[in-house]
BAKOLMAR-500091 format. One record per residue: residue number from 1; x, y, z of N, C-alpha, C in turn. Coordinates in Angstrom, 1 decimal, always signed. Layout:
<recs>
REC fido    n_x    n_y    n_z   ca_x   ca_y   ca_z    c_x    c_y    c_z
REC  NUM      X      Y      Z      X      Y      Z      X      Y      Z
...
</recs>
This chain:
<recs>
REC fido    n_x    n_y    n_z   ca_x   ca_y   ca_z    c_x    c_y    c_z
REC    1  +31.5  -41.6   -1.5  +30.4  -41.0   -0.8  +30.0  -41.9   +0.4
REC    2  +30.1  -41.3   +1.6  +29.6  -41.9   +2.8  +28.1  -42.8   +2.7
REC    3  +27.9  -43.5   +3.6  +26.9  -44.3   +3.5  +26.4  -43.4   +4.5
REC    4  +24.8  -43.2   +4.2  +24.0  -42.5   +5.1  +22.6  -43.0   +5.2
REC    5  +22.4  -42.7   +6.4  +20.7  -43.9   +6.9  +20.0  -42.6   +7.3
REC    6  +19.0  -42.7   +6.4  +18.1  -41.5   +6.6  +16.7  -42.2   +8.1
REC    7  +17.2  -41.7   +9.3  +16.6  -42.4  +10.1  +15.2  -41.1  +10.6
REC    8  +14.0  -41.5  +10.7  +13.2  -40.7  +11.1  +13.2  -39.7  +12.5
REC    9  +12.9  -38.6  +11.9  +13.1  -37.5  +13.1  +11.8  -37.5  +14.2
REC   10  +12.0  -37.8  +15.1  +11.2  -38.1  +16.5  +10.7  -36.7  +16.4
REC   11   +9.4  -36.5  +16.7   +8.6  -35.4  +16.8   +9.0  -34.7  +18.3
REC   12   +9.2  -33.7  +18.7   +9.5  -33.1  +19.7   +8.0  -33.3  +20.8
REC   13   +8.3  -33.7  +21.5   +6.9  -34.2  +23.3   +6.2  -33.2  +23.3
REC   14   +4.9  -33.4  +22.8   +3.4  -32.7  +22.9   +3.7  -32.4  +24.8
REC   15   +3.1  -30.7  +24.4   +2.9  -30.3  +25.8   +1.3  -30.4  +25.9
REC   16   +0.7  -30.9  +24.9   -0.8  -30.8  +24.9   -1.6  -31.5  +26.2
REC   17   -1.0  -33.0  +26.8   -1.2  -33.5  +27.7   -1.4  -32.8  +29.2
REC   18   +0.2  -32.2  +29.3   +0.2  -31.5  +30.6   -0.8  -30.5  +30.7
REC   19   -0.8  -29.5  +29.4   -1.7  -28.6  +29.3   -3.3  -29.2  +29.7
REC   20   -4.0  -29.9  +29.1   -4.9  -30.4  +29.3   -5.3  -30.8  +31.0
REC   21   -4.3  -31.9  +31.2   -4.5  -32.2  +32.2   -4.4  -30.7  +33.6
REC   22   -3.7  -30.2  +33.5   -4.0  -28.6  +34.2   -5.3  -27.8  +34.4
REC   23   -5.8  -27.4  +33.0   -7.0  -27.5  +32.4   -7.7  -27.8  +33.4
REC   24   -8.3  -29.5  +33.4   -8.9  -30.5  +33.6   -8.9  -29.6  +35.7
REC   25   -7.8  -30.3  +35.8   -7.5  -29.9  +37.3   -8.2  -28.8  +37.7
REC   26   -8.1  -27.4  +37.2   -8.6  -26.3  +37.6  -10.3  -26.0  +37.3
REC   27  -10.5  -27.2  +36.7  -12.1  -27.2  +36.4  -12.4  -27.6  +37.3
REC   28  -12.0  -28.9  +37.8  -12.3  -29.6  +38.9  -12.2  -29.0  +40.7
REC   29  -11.5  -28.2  +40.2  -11.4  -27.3  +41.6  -12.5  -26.2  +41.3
REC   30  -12.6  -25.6  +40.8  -13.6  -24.8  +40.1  -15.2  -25.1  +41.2
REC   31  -15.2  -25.7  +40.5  -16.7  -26.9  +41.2  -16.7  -27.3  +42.4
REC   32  -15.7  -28.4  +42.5  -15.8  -28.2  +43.7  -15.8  -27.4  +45.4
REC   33  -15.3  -26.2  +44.9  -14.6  -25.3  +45.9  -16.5  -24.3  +45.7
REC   34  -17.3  -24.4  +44.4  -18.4  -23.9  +44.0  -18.9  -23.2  +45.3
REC   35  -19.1  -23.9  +46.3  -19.9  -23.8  +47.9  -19.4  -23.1  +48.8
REC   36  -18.4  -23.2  +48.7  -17.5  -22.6  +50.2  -17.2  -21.1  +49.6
REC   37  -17.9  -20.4  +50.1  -17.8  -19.0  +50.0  -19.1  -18.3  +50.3
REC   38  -19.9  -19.3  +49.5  -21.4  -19.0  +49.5  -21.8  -18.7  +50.8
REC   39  -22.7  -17.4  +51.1  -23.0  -17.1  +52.5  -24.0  -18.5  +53.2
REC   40  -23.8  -18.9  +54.2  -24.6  -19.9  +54.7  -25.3  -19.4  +56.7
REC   41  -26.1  -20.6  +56.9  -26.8  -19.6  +58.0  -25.6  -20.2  +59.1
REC   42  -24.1  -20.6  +59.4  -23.5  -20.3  +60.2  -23.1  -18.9  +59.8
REC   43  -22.9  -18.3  +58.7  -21.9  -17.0  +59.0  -23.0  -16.0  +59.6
REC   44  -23.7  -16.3  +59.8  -25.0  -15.7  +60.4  -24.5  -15.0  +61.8
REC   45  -24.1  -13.9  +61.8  -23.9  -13.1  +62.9  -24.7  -13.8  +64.7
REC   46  -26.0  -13.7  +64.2  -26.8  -13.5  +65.0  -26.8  -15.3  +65.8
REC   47  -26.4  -16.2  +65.2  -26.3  -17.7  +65.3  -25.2  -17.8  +66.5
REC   48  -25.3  -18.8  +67.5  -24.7  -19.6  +68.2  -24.4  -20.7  +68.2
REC   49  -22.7  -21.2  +68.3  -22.6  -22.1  +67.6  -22.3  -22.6  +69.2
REC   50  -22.8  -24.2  +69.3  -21.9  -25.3  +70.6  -20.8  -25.8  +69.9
REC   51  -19.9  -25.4  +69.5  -18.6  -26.3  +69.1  -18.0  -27.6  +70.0
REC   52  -18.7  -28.2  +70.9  -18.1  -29.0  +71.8  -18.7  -30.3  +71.2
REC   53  -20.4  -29.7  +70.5  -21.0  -30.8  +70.0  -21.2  -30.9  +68.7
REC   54  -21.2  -29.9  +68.3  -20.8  -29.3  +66.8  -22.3  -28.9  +66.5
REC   55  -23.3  -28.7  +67.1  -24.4  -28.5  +66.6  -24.3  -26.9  +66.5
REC   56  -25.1  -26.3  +65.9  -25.7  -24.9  +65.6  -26.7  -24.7  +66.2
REC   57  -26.8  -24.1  +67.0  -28.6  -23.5  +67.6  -28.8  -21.7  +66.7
REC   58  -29.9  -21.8  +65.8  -30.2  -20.2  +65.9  -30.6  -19.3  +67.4
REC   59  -30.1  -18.2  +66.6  -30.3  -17.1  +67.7  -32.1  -17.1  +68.3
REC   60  -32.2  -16.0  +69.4  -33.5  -16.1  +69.4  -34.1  -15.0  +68.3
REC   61  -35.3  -15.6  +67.6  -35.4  -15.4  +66.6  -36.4  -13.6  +66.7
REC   62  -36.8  -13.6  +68.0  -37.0  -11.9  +68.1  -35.7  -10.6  +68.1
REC   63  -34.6  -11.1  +68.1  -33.4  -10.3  +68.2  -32.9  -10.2  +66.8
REC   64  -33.2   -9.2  +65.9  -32.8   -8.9  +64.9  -33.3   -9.2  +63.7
REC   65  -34.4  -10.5  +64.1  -34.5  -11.2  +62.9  -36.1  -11.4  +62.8
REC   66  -37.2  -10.6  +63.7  -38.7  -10.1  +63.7  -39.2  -11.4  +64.1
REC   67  -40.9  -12.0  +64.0  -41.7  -12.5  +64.6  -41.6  -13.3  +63.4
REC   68  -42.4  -14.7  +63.5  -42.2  -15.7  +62.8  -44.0  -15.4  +62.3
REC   69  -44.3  -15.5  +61.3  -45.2  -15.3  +60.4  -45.9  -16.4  +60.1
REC   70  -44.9  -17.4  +59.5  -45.7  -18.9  +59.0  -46.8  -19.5  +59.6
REC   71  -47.5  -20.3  +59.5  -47.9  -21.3  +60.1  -47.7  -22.5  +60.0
REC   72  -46.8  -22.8  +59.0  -46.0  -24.0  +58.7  -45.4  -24.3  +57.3
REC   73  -44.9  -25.1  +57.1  -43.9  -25.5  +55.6  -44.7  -26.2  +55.1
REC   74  -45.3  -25.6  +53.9  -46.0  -26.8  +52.9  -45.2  -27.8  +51.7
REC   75  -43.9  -26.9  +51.6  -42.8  -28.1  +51.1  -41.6  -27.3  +51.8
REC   76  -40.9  -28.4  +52.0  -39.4  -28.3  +52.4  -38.3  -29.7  +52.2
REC   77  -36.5  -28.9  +51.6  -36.4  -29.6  +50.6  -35.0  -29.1  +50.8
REC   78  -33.8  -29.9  +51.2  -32.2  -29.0  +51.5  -31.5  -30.4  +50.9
REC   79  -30.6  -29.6  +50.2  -29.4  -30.6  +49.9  -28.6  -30.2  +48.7
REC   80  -27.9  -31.4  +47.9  -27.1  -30.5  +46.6  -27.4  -30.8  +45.4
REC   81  -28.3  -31.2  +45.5  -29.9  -30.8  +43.9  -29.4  -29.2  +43.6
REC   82  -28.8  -28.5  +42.8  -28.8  -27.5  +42.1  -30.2  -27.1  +41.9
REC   83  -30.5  -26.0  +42.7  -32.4  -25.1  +42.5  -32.2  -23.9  +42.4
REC   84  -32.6  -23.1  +41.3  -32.6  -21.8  +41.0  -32.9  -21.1  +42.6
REC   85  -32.0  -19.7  +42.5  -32.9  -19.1  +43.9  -33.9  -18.0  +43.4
REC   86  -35.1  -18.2  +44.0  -36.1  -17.8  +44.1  -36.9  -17.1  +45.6
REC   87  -37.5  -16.0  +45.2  -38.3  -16.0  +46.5  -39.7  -15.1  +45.6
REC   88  -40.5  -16.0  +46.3  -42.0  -15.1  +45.7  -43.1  -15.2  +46.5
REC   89  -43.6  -14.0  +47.1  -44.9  -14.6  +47.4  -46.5  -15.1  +46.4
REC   90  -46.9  -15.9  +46.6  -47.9  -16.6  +46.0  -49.4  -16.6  +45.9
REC   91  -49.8  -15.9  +45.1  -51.2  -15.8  +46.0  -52.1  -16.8  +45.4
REC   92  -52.2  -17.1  +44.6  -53.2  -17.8  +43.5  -52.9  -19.4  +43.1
REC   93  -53.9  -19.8  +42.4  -53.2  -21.2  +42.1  -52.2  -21.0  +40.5
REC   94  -52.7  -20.6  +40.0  -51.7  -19.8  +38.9  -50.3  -19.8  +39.2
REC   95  -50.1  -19.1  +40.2  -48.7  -18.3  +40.0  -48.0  -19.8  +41.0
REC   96  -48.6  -20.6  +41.5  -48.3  -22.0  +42.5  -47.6  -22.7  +41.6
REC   97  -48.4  -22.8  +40.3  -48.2  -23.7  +39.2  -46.9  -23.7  +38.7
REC   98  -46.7  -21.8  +38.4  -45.4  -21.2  +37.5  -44.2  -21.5  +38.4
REC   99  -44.1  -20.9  +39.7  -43.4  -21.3  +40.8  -42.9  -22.6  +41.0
REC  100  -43.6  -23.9  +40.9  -43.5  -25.0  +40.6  -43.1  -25.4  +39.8
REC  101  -43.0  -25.0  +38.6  -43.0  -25.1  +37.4  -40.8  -25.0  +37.5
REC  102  -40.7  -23.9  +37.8  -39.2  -23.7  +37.8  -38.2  -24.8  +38.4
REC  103  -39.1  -25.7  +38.8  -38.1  -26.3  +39.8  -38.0  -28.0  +39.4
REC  104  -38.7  -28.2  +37.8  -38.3  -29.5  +37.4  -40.0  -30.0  +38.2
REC  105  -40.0  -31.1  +36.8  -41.2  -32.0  +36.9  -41.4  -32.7  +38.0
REC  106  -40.7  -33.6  +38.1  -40.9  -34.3  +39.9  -41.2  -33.4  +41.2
REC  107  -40.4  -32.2  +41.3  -40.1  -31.8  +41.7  -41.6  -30.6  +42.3
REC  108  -41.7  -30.2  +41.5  -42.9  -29.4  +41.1  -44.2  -29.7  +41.3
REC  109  -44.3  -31.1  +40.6  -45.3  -32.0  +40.9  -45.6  -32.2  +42.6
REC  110  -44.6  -32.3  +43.3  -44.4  -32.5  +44.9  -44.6  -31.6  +45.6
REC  111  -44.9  -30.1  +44.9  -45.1  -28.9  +45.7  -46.1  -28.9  +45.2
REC  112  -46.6  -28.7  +44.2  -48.5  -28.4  +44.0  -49.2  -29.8  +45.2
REC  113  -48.5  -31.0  +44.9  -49.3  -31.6  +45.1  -49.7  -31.2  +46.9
REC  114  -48.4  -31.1  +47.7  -48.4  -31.0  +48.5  -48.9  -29.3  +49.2
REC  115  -49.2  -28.5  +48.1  -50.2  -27.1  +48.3  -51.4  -27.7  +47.8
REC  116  -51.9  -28.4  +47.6  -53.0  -28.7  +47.1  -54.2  -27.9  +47.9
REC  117  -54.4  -28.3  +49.3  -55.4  -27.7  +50.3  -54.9  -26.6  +50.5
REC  118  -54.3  -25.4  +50.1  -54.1  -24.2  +50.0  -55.3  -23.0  +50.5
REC  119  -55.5  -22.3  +51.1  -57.0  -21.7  +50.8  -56.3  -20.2  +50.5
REC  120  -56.6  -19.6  +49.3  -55.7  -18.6  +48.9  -56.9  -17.6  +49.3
REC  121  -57.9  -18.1  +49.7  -59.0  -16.9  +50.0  -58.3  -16.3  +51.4
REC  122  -58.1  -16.9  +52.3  -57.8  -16.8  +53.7  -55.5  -16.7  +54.0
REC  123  -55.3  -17.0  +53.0  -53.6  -16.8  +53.2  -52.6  -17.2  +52.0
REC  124  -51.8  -16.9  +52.3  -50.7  -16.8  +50.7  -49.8  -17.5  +51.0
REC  125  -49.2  -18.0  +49.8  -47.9  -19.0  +50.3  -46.5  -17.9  +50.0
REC  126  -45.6  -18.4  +50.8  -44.4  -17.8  +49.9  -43.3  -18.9  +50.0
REC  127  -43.1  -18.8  +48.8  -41.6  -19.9  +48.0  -40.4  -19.1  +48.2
REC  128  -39.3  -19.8  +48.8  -37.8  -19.2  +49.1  -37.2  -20.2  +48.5
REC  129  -36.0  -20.4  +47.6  -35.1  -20.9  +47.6  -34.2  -20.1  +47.7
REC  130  -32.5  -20.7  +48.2  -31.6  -20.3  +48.6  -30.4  -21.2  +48.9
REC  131  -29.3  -20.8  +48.2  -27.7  -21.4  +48.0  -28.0  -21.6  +50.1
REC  132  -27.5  -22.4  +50.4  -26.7  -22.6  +52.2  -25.5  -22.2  +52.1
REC  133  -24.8  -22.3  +51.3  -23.1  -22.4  +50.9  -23.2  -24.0  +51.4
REC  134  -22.5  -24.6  +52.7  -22.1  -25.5  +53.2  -22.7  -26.4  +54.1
REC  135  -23.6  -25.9  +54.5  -24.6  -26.1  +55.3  -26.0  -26.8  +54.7
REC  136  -26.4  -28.1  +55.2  -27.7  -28.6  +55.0  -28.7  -28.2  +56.1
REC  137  -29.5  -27.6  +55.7  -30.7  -26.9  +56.7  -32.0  -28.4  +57.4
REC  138  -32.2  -28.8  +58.3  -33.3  -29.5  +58.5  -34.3  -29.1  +58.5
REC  139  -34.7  -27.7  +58.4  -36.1  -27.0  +58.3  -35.7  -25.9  +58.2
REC  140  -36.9  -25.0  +58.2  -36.9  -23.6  +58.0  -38.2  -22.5  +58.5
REC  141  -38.0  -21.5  +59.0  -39.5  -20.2  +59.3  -39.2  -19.3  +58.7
REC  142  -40.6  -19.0  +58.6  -40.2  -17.7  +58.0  -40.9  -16.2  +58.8
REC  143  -39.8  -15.1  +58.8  -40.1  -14.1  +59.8  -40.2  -12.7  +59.2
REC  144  -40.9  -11.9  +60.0  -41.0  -10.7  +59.3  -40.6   -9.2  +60.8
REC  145  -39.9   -8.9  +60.2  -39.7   -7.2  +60.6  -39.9   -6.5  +59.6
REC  146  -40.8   -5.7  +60.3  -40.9   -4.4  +59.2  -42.0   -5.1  +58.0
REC  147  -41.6   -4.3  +57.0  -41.8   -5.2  +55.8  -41.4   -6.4  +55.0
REC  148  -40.1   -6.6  +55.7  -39.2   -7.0  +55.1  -39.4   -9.1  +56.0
REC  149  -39.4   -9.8  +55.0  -39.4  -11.1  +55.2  -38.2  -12.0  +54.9
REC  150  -37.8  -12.8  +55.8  -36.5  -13.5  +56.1  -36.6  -14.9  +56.6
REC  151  -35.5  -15.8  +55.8  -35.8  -17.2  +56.5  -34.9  -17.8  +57.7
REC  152  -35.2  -18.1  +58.7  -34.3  -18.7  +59.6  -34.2  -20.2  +59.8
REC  153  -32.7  -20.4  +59.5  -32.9  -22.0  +59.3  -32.9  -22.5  +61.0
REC  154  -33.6  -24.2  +60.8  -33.2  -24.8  +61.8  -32.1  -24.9  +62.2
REC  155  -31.9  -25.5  +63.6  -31.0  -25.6  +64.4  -30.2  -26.7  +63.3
REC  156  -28.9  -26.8  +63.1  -28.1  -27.6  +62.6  -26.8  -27.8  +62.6
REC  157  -26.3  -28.8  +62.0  -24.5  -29.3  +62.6  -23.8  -28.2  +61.6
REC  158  -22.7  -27.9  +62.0  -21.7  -26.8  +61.0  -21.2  -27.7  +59.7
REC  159  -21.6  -26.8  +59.0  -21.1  -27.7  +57.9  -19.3  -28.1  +58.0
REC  160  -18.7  -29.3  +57.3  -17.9  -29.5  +57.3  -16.9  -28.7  +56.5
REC  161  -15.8  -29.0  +57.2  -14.1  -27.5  +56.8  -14.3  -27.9  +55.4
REC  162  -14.2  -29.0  +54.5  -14.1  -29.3  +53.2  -15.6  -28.9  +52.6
REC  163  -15.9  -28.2  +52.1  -16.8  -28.2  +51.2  -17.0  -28.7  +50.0
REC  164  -17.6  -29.9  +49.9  -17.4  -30.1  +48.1  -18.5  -29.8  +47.0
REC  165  -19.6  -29.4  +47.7  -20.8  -28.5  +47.0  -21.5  -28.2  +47.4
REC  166  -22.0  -27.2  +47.0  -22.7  -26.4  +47.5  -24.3  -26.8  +47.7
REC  167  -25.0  -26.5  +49.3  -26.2  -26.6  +49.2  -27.2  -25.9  +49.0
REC  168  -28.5  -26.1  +48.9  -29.8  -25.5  +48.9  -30.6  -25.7  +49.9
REC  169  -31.4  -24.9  +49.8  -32.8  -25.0  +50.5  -33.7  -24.8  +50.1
REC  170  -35.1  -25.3  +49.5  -36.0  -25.1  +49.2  -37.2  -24.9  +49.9
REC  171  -38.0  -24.0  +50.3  -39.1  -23.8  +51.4  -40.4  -23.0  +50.7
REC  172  -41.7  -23.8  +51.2  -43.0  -23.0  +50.8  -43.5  -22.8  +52.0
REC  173  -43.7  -21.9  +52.4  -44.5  -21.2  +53.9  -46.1  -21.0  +53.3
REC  174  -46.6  -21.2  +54.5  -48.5  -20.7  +55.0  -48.1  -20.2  +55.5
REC  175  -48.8  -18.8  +54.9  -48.9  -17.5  +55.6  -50.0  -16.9  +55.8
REC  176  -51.3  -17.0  +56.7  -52.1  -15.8  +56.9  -52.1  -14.5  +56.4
REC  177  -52.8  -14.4  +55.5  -53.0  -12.8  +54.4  -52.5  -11.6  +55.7
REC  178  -53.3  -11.8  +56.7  -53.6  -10.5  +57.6  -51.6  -10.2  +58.3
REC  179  -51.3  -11.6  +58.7  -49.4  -11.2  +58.7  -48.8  -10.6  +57.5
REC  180  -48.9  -10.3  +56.3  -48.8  -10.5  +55.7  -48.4   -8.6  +55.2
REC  181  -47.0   -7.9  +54.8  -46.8   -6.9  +54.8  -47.4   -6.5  +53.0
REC  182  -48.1   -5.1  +53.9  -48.2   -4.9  +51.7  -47.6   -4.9  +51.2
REC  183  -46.3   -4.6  +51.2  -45.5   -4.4  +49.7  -44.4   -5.3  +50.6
REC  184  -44.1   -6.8  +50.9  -43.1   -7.3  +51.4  -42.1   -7.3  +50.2
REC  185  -41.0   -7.2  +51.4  -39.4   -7.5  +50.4  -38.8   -8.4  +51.3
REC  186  -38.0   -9.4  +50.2  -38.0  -10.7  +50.3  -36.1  -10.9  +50.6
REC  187  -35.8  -10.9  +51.6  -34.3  -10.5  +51.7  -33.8  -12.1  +51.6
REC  188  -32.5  -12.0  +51.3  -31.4  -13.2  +50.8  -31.3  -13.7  +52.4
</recs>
């Protein structure tokens, strides 16, 4: 009888690694790419871009896009803090509170506080948030045609070719009741 050495059989190479790691990869693309598609205020028809400086100037804001309504930003807030999008108008201290409320304790706390001198007898606030796609906004107005109310961002740089996440904007406008359309609709 031959001599025989029962030597252990090598397990055939887990594809689980590669798999994973693939996985992994496409998640990470996933997310990051999250921003870049998202509409932002360069794809804005109406926008003029200086590409020599790279700045953005908005259009003029009576051509297409109605009369500016606000009287000013009682919070404003752009970057890539993930913020529900919302838009409401606000009439009361109540509904200030719930509004605030959505958007995380610090956070929230920094819009009441900063609505505090509100006078809801004489004007209403309205809360927009809104994805940029790629774009960080330095400010914001808000305008009205028709019934219909829209935000125009400040003048600002094009966002960069690589996107790696996506921005926001957060904005509370003073608004004079009497600007103020009855039944406003609050467009993206």
């Amino acid at each position: 009888m031959a001599n025989t050495v029962n030597r252990p059989v090598a397990p055939a190479p887990s594809r689980k690694p590669a798999v994973l790691a693939a996985t992994l990869l496409g998640a990470v693309l996933a997310v990051l790419l999250s921003g870049c598609g998202q509409q932002s205020a360069d794809a804005d028809p109406a926008r003029t871009d200086d590409r020599s400086t790279g700045a953005s100037q908005p259009a003029d804001a009576t051509s297409g896009q109605g009369s500016r309504i606000d009287t000013g930003t009682v919070y404003f807030h752009s970057g890539a803090a993930p913020t529900p999008e919302v838009r409401q108008v606000i009439e009361n201290r109540e509904q200030l509170d719930a509004f605030a409320r959505r958007f995380g304790s610090a956070r929230g706390q920094e819009i009441t506080a900063r609505a505090e001198r509100a006078d809801f007898s004489r004007q209403v606030l309205v809360g927009w948030s809104v994805t940029t796609g790629c774009a960080t906004w330095p400010s914001a107005t808000l305008h009205r045609s028709g019934d219909t109310l829209g935000v125009v961002p400040g003048a600002h740089h094009a966002p960069p070719r690589e996107c790696l996440a996506a921005q926001h904007a957060l904005a509370v406008f003073a608004v004079p009741r009497e600007k103020m359309p009855e039944h406003p609709r609050l467009t993206h």
